[in-house]
C-alpha positions in Angstrom: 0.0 0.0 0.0 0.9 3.6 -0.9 -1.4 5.4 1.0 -1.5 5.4 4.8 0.4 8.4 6.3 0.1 11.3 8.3 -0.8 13.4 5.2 -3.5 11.6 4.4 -4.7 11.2 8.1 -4.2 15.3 8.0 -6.5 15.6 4.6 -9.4 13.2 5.5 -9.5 11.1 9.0 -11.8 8.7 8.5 -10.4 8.0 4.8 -6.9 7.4 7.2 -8.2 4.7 9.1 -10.0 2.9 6.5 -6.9 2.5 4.4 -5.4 1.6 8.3 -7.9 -1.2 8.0 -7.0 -2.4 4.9 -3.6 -2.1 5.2 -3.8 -4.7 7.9 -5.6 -7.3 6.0 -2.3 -7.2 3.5 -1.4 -10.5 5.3 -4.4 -12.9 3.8 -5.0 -13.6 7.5 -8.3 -13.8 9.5 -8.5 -10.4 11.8 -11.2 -10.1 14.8 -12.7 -6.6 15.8 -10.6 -6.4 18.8 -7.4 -7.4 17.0 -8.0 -4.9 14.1 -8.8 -2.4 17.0 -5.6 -2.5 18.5 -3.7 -2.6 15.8 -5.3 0.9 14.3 -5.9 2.5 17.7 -9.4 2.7 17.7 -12.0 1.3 20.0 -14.6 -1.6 18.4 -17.2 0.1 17.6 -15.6 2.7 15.5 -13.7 -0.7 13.4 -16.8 -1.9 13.2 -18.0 1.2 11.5 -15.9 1.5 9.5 -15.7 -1.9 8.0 -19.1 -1.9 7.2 -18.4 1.8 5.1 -15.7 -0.4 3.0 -18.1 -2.9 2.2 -20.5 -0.5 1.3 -18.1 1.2 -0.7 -16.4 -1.6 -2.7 -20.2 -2.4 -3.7 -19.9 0.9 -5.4 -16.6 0.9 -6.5 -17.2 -2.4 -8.4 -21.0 -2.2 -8.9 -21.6 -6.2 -8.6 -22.4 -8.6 -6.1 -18.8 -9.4 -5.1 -18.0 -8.7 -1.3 -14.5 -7.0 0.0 -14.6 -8.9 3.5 -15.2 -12.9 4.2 -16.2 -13.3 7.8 -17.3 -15.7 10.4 -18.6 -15.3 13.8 -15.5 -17.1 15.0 -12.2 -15.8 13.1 -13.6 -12.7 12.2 -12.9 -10.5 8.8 -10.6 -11.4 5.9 -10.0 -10.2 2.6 -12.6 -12.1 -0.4 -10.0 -14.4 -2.0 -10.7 -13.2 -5.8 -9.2 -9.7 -4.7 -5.9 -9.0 -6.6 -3.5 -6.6 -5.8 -4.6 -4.1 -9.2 -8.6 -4.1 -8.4 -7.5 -3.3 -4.8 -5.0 -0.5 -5.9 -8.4 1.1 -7.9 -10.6 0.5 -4.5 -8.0 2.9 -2.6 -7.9 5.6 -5.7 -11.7 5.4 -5.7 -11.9 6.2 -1.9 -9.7 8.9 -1.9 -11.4 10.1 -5.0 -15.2 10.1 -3.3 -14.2 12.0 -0.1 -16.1 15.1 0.0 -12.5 17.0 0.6 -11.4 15.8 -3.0 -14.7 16.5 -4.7 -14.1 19.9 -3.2 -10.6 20.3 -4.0 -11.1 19.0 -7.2 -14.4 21.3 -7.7 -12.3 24.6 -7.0 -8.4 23.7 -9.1 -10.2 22.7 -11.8 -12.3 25.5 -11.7 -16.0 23.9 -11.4 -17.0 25.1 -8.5 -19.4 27.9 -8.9 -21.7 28.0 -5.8 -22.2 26.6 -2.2 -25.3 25.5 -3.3 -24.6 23.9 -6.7 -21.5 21.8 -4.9 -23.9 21.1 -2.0 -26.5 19.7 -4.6 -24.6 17.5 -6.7 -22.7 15.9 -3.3 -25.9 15.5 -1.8 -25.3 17.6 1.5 -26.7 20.6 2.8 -25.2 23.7 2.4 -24.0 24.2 6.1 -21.8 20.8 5.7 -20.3 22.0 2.4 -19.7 25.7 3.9 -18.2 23.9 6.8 -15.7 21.9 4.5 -14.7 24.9 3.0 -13.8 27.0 6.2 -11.6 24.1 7.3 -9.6 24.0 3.9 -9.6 27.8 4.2 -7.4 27.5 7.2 -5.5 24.8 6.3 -4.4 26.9 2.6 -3.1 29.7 5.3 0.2 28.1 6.2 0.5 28.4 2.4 -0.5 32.2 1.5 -3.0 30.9 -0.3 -6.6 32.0 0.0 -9.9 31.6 -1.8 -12.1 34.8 -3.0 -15.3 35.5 -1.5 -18.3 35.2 -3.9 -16.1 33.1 -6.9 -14.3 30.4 -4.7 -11.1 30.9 -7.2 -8.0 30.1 -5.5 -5.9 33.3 -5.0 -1.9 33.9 -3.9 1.5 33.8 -5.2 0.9 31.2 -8.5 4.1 29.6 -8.3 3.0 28.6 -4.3 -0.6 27.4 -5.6 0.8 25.6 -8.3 2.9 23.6 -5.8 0.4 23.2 -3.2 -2.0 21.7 -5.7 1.2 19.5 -7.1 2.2 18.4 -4.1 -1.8 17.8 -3.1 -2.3 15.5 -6.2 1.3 13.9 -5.4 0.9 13.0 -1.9 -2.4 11.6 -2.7 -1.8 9.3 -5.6 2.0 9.0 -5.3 2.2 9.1 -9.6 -0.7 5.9 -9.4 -3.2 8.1 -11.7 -2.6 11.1 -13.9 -4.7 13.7 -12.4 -4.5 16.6 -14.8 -6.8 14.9 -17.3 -6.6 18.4 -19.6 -3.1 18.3 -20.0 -1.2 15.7 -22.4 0.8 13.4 -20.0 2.7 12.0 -23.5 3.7 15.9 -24.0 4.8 16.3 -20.2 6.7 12.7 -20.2 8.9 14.3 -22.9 9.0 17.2 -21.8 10.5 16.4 -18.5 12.9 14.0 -20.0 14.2 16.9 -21.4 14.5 18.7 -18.4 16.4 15.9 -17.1 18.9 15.4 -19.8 19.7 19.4 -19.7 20.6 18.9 -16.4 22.1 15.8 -16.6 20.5 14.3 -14.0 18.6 10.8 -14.3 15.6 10.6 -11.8 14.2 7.5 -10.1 10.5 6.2 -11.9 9.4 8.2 -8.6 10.8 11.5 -8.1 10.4 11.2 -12.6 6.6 10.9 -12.3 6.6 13.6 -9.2 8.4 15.9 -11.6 5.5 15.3 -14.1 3.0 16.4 -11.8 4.7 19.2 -10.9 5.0 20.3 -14.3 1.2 19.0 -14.6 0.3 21.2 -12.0 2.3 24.4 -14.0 0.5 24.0 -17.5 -2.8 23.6 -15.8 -3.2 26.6 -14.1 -1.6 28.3 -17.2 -4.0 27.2 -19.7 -6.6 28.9 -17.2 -5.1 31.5 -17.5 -2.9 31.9 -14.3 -0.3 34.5 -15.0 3.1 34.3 -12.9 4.2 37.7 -12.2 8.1 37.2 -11.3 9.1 40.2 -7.9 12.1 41.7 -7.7 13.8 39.0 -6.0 12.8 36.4 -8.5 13.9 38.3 -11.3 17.0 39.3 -10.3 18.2 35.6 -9.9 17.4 34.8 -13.5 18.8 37.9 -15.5 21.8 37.6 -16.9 21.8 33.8 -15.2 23.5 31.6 -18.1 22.5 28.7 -16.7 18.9 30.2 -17.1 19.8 31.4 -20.8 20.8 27.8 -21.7 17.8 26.3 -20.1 15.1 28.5 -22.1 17.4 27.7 -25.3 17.2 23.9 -24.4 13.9 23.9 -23.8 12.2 26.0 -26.5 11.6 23.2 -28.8 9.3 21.1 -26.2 7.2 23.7 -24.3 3.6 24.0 -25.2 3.4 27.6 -27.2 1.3 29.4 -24.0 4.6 28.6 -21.8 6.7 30.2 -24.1 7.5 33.5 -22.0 9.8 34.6 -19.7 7.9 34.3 -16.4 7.0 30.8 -17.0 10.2 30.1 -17.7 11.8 31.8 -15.0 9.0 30.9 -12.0 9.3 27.2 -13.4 13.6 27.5 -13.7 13.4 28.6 -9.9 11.2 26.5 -8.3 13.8 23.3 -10.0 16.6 25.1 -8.6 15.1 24.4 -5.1 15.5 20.9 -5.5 19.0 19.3 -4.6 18.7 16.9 -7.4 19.2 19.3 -10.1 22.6 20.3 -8.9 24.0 16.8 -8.9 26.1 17.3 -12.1 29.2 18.2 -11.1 29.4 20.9 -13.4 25.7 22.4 -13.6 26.1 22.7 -9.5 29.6 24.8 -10.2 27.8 27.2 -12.8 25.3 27.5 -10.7 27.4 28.1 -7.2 29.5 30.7 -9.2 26.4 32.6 -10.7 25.3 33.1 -6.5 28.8 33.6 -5.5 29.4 36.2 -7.8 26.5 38.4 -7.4 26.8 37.2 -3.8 22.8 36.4 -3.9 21.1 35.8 -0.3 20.8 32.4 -0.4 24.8 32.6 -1.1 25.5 34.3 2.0 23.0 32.3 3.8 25.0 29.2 3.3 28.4 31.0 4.2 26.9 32.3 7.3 25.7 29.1 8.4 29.3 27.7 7.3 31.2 30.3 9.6 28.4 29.5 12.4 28.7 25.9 12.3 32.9 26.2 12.5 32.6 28.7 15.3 30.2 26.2 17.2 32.8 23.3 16.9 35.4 25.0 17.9 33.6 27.3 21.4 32.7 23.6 22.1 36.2 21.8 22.0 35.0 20.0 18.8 37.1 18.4 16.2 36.3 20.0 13.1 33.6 18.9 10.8 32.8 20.7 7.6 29.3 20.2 5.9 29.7 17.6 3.3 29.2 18.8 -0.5 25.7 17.4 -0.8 24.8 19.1 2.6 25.5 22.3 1.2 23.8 21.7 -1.6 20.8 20.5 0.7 21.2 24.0 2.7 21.4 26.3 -0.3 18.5 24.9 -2.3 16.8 25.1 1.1 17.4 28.7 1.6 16.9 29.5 -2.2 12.9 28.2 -1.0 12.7 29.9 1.8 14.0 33.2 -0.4 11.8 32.7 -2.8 8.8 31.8 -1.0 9.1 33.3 2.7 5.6 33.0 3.2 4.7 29.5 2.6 5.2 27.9 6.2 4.9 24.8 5.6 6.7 22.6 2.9 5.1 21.9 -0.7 7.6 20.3 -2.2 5.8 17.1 -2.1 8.0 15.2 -0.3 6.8 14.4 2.7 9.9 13.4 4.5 10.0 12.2 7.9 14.0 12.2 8.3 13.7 15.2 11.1 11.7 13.0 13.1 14.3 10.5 14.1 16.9 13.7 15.6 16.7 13.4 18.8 14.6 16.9 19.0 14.8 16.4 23.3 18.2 17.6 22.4 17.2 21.2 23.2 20.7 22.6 23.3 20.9 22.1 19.4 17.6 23.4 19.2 18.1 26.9 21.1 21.6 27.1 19.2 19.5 27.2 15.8 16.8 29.4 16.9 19.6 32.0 18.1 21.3 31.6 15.0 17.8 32.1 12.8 17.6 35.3 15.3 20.9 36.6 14.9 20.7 36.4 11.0 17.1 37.8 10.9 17.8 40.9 13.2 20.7 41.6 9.9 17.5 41.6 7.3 19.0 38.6 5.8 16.2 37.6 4.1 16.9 34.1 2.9 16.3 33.0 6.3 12.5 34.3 6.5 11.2 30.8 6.8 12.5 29.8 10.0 9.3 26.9 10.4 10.8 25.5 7.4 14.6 25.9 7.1 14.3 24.2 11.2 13.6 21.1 9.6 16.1 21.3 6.9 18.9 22.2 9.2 18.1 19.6 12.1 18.5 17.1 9.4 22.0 18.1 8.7 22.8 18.1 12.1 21.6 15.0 12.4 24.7 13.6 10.2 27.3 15.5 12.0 29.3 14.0 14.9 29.2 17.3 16.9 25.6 17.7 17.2 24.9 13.9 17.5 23.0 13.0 20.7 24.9 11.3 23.6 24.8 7.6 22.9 24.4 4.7 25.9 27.5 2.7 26.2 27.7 -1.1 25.6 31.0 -2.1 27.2 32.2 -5.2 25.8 35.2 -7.7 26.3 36.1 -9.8 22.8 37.2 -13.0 23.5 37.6 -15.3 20.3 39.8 -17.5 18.8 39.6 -15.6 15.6 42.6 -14.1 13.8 43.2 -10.4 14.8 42.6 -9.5 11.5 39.5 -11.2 11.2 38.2 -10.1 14.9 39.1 -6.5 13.5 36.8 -6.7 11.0 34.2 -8.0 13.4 34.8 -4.9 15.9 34.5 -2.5 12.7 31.0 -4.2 11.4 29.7 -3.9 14.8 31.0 -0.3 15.3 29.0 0.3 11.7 25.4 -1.5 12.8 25.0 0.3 15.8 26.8 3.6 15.1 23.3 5.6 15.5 21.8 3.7 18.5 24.8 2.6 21.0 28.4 4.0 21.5 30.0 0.5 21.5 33.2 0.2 23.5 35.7 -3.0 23.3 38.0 -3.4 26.2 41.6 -4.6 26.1 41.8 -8.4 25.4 43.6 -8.7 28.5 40.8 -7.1 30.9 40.0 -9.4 33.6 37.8 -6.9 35.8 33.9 -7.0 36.0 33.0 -3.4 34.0 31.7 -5.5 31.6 28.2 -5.4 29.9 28.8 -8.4 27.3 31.4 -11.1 26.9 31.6 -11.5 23.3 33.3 -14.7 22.3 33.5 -18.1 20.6 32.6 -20.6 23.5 31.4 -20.6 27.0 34.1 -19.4 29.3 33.5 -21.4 32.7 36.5 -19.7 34.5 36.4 -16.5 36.6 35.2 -13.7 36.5 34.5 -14.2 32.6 32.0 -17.1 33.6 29.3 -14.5 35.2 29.3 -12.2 32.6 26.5 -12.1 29.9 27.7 -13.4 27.0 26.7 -14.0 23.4 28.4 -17.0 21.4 29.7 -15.8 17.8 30.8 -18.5 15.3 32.1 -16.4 12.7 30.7 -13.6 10.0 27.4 -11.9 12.3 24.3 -12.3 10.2 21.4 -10.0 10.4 20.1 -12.9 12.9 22.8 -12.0 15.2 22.8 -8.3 15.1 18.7 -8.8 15.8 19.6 -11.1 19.1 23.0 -8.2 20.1 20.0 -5.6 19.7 17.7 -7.4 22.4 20.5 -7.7 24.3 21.9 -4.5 24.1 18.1 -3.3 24.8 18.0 -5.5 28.2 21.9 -4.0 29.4 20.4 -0.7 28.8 17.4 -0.9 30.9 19.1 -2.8 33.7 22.0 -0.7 33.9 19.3 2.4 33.9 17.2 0.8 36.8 20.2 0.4 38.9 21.5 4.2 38.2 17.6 5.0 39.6 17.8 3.4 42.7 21.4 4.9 43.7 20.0 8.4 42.6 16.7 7.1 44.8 19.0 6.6 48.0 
């Protein structure tokens, strides 16, 4: 499945936990209420609610006599056994397609919607549900600058933002299963982003391929309704005299559709590529393009610098060893800052990559966090104005941080004694594969072979050692290579040492 996440549980809760449900029959096994209950989080009445929607909806979605569910009083509810994987891809499209959110979203991007009352009619509700609807999406299109005008329900803001939002809508929804921009040639935008990708030498995954289609969907819809993009100052000033920008409208001439032929659909489209990290992969586009910022020393430029100098200074007020942002983390930074310049009011992402990276720092780490917010102050107190987008560049830069040694949270220690009859070469290599396994959940630290005290958490070695005080340590036999068996059982154990070594620090601190 392709669709549970916290996106979707954000743009439609009930459609959430239906695909929950289904989700959890992906095993062909027989589920009970209170078992599907507790796996989705829900009390028994609500599963039972809901199942009974499904079934009512797959008799719509299929329009026959064939049921979604077999059940029995006894084993409870399990997938019909002529359901393949394809029809049950279309089931999920077709509920995500007959929520009322969709119908509405749908209604307003593709310019349909007219009245409260016309929507309200053909969706069958009354107008104070379909008011209501739209007041929630109203707030929800704030973090995004986008609005909708009183009386006409069109969607207004900065067009390059709402032609994101509604690409990274459509993307986060279907994930590339369905071409959503049924006015729109998909065979024209298929070549037209291989093109994109050969001028920038760059070849995309089938994923982040099709998400570039419906981005580039998204642009030549709202243009052939005639959406203008009206470049600012800001914009504009990053694509004149830009060669890389000259070469790309020369490159690309030949491909775009004739009412994309202008400069500030060229230019709003050029930018918003030049956000992503991918495009600067080739060595040599990523130069022409660093230079073209260094030289006219743009704001996203200095941004990066700043947080360069920053960074260095942190390390070294901390009695840190030196770490310098890798190549692609600058990258990462500057095409994040390049956003946030460009688009300072959209506060959260729509980029349509939903990533959830940031959520496995270790945000309790509030030193790093108050460093960064300082930081963000310091530089916005300066008018440096590629850092307007603090709620956004946070998660950009915590996820950097993440991969540097200086900002990595405090590990717990395994202490371990290696004791093996391996050679020293091979028993290096073990030490270095264990080192690598663990390196983001336990500081691993191997004592001299010679150690014959009891500050040891695991005896690591090839047999039982029955002599003291090796014979009442815990221990864990290896035979040779670990497999990812072994690493699975040194986990659990590592898990257990942890907790016991925790519960004992308690009750000292609890004397």
């Amino acid at each position: 499945m392709y669709l549970s996440s916290e996106y979707l549980k954000r743009f439609d809760k009930d459609l959430y936990y239906k695909i929950l449900l289904l989700e959890s029959f992906e095993d062909h096994q027989w589920h009970t209420i209170a078992e599907l209950a507790q796996t989705v989080q829900l009390d028994a009445r609500s599963v039972a609610k809901y199942l009974n929607e499904l079934t009512k909806n797959y008799h719509q979605f299929n329009e026959s006599s064939q049921t979604l569910f077999m059940k029995t009083p006894r084993s409870g509810y399990s997938f019909y056994d002529t359901l393949d994987s394809i029809e049950h891809e279309r089931f999920l499209i077709f509920l995500v397609q007959s929520t009322l959110k969709y119908q509405l979203l749908h209604d307003i991007f593709f310019e349909e919607f007219h009245t409260i009352y016309q929507f309200a009619q053909k969706q069958y509700i009354s107008e104070s549900t379909a008011r209501r609807k739209i007041n929630e999406w109203r707030e929800q299109l704030k973090n995004y600058g986008i609005y909708l005008q009183r009386g006409t329900y069109v969607v207004q803001g900065e067009e390059e933002i709402i032609r994101l939002y509604l690409h990274m809508t459509f993307w986060q929804l279907f994930r590339g299963k369905i071409w959503p921009f049924v006015t729109i040639s998909q065979l024209d935008v298929k070549k037209i982003a291989e093109q994109i990708m050969a001028f920038f030498n760059v070849r995309l995954n089938e994923i982040k391929k099709r998400r570039l289609e419906y981005m580039l969907g998204a642009f030549f819809l709202r243009k052939s309704q005639k959406h203008y993009v009206s470049l600012n100052e800001r914009k504009r000033q990053l694509i004149t005299d830009n060669p890389m920008f000259q070469k790309f409208c020369h490159w690309m001439q030949p491909v775009f559709p004739n009412y994309f032929q202008n400069e500030e659909e060229l230019g709003a489209l050029f930018l918003v590529l030049m956000t992503r990290e991918e495009y600067y992969t080739d060595e040599d586009i990523r130069e022409e393009m660093f230079a073209f910022h260094r030289r006219r020393q743009t704001p996203p430029y200095h941004a990066l610098y700043e947080a360069k100098e920053a960074l260095a200074l942190y390390q070294v007020e901390q009695g840190l060893s030196e770490e310098p942002l890798t190549k692609e983390a600058e990258t990462y930074l500057f095409s994040s800052h390049l956003f946030a310049y460009l688009f300072p009011e959209a506060k959260e992402t729509i980029d349509g990559n939903d990533s959830d990276f940031i959520n496995h720092l270790m945000i309790e780490n509030s030193e790093i966090i108050q460093w960064l917010d300082l930081f963000f102050e310091t530089e916005q107190k300066v008018d440096q104005l590629a850092f307007q987008n603090t709620s956004f560049l946070m998660g950009r830069y915590l996820t950097v941080l993440k991969t540097m040694g200086a900002f990595t949270p405090k590990l717990p220690q395994i202490t371990i004694l290696l004791m093996t009859d391996f050679p020293l070469f091979e028993e290096q290599l073990l030490i270095e594969d264990l080192h690598r396994f663990f390196r983001n959940v336990y500081c691993l630290k191997f004592l001299p072979t010679d150690y014959r005290g009891r500050e040891v958490d695991l005896l690591l070695s090839t047999s039982k050692v029955h002599r003291k005080p090796w014979s009442d340590l815990e221990y864990f036999i290896v035979n040779g290579e670990l497999q990812l068996n072994d690493y699975i059982q040194l986990y659990q154990k590592f898990v257990l040492i942890q907790d016991r070594k925790d519960k004992e620090r308690n009750e000292i601190n609890d004397i």
